[in-house]
N, CA, C and O of each residue as an XYZ file, in Angstrom:
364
protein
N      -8.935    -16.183      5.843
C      -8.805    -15.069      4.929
C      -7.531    -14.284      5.276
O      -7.451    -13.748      6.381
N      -6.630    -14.200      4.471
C      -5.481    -13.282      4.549
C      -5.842    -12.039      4.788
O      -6.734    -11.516      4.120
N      -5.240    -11.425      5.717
C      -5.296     -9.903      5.911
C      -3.802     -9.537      6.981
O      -3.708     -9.898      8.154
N      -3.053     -8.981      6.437
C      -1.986     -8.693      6.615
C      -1.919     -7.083      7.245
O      -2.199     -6.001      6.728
N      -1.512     -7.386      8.344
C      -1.596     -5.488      9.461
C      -0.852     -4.575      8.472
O      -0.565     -4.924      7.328
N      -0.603     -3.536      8.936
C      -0.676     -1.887      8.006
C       1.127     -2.925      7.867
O       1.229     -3.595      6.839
N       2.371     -2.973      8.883
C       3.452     -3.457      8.062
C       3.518     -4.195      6.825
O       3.987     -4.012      5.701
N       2.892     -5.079      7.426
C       3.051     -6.676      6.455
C       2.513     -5.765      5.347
O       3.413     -5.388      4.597
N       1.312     -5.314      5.042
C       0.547     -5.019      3.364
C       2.000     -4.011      3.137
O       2.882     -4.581      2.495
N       2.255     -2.871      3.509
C       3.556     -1.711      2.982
C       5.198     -3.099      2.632
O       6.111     -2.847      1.846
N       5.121     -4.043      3.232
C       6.449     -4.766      3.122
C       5.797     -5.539      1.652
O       6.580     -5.453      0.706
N       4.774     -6.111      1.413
C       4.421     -6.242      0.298
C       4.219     -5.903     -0.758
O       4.314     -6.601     -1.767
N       3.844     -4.543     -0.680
C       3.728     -3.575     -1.381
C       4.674     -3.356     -2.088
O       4.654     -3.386     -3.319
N       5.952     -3.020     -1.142
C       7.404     -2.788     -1.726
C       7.728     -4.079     -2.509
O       8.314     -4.014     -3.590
N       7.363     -5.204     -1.985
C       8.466     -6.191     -3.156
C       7.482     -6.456     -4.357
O       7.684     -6.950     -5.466
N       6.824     -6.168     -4.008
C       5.744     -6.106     -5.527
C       6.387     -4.606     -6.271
O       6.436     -4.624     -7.501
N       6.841     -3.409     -5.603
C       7.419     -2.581     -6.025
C       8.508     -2.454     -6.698
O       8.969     -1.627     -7.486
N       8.940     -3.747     -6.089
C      10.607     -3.867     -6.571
C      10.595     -4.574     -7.214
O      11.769     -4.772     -7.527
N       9.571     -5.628     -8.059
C       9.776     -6.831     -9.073
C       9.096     -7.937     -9.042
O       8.403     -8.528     -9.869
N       9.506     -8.197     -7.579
C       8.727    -10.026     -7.175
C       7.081    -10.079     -7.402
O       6.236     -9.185     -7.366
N       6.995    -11.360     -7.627
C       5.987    -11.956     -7.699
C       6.010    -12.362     -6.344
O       6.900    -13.034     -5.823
N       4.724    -11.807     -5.654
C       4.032    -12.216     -4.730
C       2.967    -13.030     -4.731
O       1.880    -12.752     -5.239
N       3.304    -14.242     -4.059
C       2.145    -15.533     -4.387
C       1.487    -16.101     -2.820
O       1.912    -16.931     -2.017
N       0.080    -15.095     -2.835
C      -0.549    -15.856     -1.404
C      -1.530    -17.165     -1.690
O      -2.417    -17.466     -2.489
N      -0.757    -17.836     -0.427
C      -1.689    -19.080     -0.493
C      -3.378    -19.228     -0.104
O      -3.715    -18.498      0.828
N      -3.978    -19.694     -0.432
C      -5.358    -19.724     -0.240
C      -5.509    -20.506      1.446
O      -6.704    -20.435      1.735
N      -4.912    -21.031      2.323
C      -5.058    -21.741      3.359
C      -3.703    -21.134      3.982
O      -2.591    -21.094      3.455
N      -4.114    -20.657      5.289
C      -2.587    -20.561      6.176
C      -1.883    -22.487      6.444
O      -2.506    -23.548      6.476
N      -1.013    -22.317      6.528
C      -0.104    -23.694      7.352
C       0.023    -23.487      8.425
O       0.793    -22.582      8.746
N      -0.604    -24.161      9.329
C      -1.028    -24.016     10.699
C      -1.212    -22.329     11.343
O      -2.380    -21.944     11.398
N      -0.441    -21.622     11.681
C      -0.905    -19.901     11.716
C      -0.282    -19.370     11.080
O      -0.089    -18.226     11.490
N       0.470    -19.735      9.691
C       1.141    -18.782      9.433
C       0.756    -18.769      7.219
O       0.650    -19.732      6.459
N       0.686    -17.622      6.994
C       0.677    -17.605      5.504
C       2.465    -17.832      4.688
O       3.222    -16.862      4.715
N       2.719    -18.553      4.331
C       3.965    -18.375      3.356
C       3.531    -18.052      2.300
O       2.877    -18.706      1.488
N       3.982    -16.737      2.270
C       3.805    -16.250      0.720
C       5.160    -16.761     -0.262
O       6.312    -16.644      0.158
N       4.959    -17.129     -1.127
C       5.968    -17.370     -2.156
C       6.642    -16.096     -3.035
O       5.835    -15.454     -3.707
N       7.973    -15.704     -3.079
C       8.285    -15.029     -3.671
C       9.347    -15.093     -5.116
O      10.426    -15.567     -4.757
N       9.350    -14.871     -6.112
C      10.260    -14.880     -6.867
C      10.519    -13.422     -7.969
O       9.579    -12.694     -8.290
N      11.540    -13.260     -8.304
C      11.563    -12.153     -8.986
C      13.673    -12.676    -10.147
O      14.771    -12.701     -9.590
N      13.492    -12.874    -11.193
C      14.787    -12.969    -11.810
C      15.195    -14.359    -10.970
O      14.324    -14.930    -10.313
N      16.149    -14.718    -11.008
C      17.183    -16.104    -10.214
C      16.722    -15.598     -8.428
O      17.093    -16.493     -7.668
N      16.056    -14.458     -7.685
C      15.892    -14.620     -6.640
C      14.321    -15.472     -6.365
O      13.308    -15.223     -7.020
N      14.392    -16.383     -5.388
C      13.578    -17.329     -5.176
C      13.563    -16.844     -3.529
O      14.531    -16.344     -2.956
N      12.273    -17.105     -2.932
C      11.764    -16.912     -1.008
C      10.664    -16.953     -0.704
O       9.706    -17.213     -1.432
N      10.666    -16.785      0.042
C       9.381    -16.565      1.086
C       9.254    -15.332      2.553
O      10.047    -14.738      3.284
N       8.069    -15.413      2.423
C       7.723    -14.150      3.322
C       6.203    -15.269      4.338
O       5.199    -15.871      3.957
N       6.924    -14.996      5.824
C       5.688    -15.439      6.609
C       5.064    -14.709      7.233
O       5.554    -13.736      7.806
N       4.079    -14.961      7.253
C       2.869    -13.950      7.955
C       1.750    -14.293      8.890
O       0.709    -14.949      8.860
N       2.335    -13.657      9.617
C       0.796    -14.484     10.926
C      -0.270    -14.406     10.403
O      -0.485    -13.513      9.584
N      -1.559    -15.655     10.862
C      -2.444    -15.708      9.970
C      -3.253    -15.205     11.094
O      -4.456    -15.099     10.857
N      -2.806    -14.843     12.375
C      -3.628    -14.387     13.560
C      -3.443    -12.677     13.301
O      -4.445    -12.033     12.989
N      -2.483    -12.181     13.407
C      -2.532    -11.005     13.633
C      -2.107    -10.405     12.784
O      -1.972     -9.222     13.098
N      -1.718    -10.707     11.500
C      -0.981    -10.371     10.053
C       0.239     -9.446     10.489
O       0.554     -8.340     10.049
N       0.772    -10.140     11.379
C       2.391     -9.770     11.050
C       3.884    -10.308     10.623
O       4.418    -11.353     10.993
N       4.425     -9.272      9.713
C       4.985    -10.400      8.880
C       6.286    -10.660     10.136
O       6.824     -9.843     10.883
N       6.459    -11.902     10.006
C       7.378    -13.026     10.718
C       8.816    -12.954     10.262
O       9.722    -12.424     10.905
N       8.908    -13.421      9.324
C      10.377    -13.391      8.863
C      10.628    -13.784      7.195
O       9.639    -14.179      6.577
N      11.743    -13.692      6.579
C      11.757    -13.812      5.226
C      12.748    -14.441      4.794
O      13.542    -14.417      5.734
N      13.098    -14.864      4.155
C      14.626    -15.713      3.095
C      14.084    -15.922      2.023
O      13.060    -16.463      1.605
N      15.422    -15.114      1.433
C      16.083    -15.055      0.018
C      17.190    -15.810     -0.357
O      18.226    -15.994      0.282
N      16.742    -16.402     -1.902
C      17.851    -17.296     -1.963
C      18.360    -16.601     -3.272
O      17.504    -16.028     -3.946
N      19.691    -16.589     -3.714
C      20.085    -15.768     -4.991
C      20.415    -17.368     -5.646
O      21.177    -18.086     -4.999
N      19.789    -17.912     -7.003
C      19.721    -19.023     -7.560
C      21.482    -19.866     -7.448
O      22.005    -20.715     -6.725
N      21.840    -19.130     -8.471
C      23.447    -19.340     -9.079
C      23.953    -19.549     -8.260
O      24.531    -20.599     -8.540
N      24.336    -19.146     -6.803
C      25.412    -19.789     -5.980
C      24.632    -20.289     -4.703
O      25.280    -20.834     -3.809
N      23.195    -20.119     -4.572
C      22.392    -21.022     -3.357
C      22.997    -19.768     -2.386
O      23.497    -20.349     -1.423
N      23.170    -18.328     -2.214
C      23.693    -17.830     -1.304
C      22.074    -17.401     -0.680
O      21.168    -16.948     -1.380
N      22.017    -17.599      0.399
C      20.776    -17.233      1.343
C      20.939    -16.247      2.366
O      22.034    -16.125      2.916
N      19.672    -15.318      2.768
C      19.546    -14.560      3.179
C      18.432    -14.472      3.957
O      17.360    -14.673      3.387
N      18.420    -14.091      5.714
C      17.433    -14.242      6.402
C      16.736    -13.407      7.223
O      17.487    -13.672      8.162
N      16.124    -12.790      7.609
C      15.415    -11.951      8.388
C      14.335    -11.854      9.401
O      13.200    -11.838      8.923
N      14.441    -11.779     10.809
C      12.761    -11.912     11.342
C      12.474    -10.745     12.115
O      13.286    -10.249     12.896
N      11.130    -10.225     11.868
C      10.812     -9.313     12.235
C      10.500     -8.401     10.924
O      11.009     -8.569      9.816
N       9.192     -7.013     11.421
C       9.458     -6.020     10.181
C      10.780     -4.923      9.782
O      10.919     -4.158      8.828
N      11.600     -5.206     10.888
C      12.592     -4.310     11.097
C      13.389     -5.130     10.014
O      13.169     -5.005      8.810
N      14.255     -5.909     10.500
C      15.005     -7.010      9.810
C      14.572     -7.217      8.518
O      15.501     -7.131      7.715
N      13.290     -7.506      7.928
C      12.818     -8.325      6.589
C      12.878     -6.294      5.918
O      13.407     -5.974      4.853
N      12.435     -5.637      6.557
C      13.426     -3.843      5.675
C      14.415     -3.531      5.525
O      14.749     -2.707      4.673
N      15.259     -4.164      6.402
C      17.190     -3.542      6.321
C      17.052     -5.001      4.926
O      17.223     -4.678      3.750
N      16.824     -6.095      5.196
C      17.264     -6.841      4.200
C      16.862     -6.443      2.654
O      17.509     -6.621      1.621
N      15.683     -5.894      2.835
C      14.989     -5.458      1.412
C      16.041     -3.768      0.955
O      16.442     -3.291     -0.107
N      16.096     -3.505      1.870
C      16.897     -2.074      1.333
C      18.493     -2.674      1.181
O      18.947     -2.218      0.132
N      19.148     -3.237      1.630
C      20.017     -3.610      0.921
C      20.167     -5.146     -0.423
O      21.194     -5.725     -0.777
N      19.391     -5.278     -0.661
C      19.104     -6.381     -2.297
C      19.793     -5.726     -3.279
O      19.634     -4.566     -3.658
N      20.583     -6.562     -3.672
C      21.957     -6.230     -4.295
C      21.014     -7.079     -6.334
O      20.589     -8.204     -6.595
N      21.082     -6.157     -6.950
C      20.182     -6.230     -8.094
C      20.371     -7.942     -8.754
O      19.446     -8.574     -9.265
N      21.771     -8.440     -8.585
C      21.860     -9.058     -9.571
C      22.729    -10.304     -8.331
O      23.800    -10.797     -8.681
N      22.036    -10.723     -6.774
C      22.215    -11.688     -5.727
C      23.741    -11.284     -5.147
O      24.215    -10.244     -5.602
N      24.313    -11.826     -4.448
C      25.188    -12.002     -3.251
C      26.413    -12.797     -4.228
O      26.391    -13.558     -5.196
N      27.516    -12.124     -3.346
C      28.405    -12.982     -3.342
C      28.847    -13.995     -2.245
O      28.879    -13.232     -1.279
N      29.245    -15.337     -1.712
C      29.387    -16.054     -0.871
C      29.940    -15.235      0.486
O      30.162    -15.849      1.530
């Protein structure tokens, strides 16, 4: 059963805030949940311990030029979410 600690649910919260479709899987992959994310040409994922629901790390991909973006930790997967540039990255 997914249950994600007080970070992980507020880091979710927000990208559900900000657009994305948040997609949890019904079975962790070995301990960890990959949630699926998409929102416009951005496509990712968000991992989440399936032991202690903390989120792990994240990548974003901006479609049009495959430019990717990575983060681990709740610190890291927030600086990356506060700077998301509306319309993806340039190389």
């Amino acid at each position: 059963m997914f249950q994600p600690n007080r970070t992980a649910a507020q880091i979710i919260t927000r990208l559900r805030r900000d657009g994305f479709t948040v997609d949890v899987p019904a079975e962790p992959y070995r301990r960890v949940y990959q949630l699926r994310l998409s929102r416009g040409l951005y496509l990712g994922a968000l991992d989440v311990s399936a032991d202690k629901g903390r989120s792990l790390r994240i990548s974003l991909t901006w479609v049009p030029n495959r430019t990717k973006r990575e983060g681990g930790g709740a610190s890291e997967i927030i600086d990356l979410l506060n700077c998301l540039p509306e319309h993806g990255w340039t190389k």
